[in-house]
C-alpha positions in Angstrom: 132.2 58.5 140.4 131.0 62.0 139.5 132.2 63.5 136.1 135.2 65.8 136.3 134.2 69.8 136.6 134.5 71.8 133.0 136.9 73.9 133.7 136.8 77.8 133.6 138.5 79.2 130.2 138.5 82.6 128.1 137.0 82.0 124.8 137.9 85.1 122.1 135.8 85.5 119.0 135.7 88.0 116.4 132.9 90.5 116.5 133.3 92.7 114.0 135.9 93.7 111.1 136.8 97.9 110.3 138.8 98.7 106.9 140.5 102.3 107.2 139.2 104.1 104.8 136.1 102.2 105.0 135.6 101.8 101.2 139.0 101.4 99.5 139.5 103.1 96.3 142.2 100.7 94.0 146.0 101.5 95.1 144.8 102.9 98.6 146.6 101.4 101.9 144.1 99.7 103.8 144.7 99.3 107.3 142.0 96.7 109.4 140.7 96.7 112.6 138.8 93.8 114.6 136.5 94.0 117.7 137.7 90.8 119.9 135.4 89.5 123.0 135.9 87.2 125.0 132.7 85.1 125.6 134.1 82.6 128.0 134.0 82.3 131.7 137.5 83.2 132.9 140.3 86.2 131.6 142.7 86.0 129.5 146.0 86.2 131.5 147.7 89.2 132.3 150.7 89.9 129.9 149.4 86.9 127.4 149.5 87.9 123.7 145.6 88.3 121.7 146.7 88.8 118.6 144.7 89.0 115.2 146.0 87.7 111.4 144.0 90.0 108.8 143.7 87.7 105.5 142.9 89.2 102.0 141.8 86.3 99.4 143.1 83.6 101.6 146.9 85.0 102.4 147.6 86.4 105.0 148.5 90.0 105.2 149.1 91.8 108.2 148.4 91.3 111.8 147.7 93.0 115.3 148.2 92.5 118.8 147.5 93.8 122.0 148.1 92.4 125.9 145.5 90.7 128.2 143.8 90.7 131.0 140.7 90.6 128.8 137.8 89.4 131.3 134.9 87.6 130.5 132.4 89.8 128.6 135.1 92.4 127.9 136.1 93.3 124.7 138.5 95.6 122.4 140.0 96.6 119.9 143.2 94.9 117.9 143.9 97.5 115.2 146.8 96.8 112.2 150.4 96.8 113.0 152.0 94.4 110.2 151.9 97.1 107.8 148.9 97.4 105.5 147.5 96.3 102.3 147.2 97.5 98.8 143.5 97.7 98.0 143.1 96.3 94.1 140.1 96.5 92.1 137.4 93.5 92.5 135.4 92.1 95.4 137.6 90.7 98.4 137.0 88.5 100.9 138.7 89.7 104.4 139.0 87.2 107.3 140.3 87.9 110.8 141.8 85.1 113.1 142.3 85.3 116.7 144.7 83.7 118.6 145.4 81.9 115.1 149.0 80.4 116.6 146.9 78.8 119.8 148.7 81.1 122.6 146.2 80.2 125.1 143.8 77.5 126.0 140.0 78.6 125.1 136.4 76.8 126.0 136.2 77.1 121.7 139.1 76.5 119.7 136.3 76.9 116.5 134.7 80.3 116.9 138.3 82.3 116.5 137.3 83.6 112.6 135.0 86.2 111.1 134.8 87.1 107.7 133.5 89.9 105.4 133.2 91.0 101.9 133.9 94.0 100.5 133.8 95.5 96.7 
């Protein structure tokens, strides 16, 4: 008997992360931006929710969505719409998760974060 076909699923990673302004003074709001792609072999669904948690120092912050179809080897952009942050003094580490509540089956369930540091 012949193994069972892989089948075709989206996959959404993280390409890049956008602060706005760019370089937070202390006390600014900071509003994030992510760049999401999918690398897998099928679209995410019509209507279906790709939404993005924006973590500061672990916590999470705020968060952004927007609605598929995203096909494979499409991407865009999920922007802030949880409100923003408070920039503070020090060096931060910002993370952005994908689909972080699972809405959607995906070839990767481990590729969903990207992370950056900023001073």
């Amino acid at each position: 008997m012949s193994p069972s076909p892989t089948p075709s699923l989206p996959d959404v990673v993280v390409e890049s992360i956008a602060l706005s302004p760019a370089n937070p003074a202390a006390g600014q709001s900071v509003s994030f931006s992510a760049v999401v792609r999918n690398v897998g072999t099928a679209q995410v669904a019509s209507g279906v929710v790709i939404g993005v948690l924006y973590s500061v120092d672990g916590p999470g912050r705020t968060w952004g969505v927007v609605n598929g179809p995203l096909a494979p080897g499409a991407s865009v952009t999920v922007g802030t719409q949880g409100g923003t942050w408070g920039a503070t003094a020090g060096t931060h580490v910002i993370e952005a998760f994908v689909d972080a509540p699972n809405r959607f089956a995906e070839a990767n369930e481990t590729n969903n974060k990207r992370t950056i540091k900023i001073t």
